[in-house]
N, C-alpha and C positions, 0 to 999 in steps of 0.2 A: 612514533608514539601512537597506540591505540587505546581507546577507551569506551567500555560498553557500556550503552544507553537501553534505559530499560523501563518501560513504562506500566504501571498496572493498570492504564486505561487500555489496554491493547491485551489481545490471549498471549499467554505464555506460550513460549519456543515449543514444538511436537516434536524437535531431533535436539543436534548437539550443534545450535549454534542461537546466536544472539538477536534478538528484536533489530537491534543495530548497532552499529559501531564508528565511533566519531575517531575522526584523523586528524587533527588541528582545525580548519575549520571547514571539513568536507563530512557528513554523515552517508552513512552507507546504511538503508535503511532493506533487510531481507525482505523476503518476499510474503505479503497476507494476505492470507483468504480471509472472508467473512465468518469469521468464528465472533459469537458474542463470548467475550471477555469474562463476565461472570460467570459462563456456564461450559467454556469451553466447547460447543457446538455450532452448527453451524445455525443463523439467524433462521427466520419464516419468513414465508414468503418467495418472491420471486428474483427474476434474475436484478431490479432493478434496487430491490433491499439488500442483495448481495454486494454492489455496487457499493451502495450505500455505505454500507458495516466494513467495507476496506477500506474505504476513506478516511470514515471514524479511525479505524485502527490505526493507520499509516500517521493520520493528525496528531496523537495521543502520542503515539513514538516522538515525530518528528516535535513536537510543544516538550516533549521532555528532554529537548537537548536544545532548548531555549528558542525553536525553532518555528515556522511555519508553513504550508504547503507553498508557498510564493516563493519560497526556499529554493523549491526543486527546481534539479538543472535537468535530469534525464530519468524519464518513468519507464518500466519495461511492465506490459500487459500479457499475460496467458489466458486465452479463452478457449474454451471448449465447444462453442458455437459461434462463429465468425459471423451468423446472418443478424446477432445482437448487436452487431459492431455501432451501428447507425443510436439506439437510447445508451450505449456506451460513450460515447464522442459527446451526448447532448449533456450527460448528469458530471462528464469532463470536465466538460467547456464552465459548467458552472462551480468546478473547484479550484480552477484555476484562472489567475489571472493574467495578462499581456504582458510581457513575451512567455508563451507555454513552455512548459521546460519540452525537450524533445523526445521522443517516443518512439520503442516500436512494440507492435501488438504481435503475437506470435499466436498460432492454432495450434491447439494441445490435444490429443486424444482423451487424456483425463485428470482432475488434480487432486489435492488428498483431501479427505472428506467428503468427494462427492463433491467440490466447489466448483460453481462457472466459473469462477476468473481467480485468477491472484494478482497482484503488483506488488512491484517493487522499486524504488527510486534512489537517487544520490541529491542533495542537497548543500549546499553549501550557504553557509552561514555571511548575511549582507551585512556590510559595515558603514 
């Protein structure tokens, strides 16, 4: 059984797939870039507000399928400049709490819109 989760604090899908999709009690949460929601572009500012505006976005997903970032089990990161990694790890570290779900960061040549980063994560729902 699958069922799409869809939030309007988050920008709507740019292809043919879903904000996320819950599996009984596993969410599979696509990947976001910093797009502001209302305007469907990407935020101002720098690479630390972009950060910022995925988190939001990924929150909003993940609150709409009863959820919260303390959820996640596995985040997968694309950046387009690796030498950010170090204010990436710091604005992290303060989204999530002990034990971090697990992670890997990947270097990208480019993403759409012009974004530094995207994420994406799986979460599963605490009982």
């Amino acid at each position: 059984m699958k069922e799409e989760v869809h939030s309007a604090g988050a920008p709507e899908a740019v292809g043919p797939y879903s904000q996320a999709v819950r599996s009984g009690d596993y969410l599979y949460c696509s990947g976001q870039i910093p797009l502001d929601p209302a305007t469907g572009e990407l935020v101002d500012g720098g690479f630390e507000q972009q950060v910022a505006r995925v988190f939001e976005n990924l929150a909003a997903v993940v609150a709409q399928a009863g959820m919260t970032l303390d959820d996640a089990v596995k985040v997968t990161i694309y950046m387009t400049d690796l030498s950010k990694f170090p204010v990436l790890n710091e604005i992290y570290a303060a989204r999530f709490t002990e034990p971090f779900p697990a992670r890997a960061t990947v270097g990208v040549a480019s993403l759409p819109k012009g974004a530094q980063l995207e994420m994406d994560l799986v979460a599963v729902k605490s009982r």
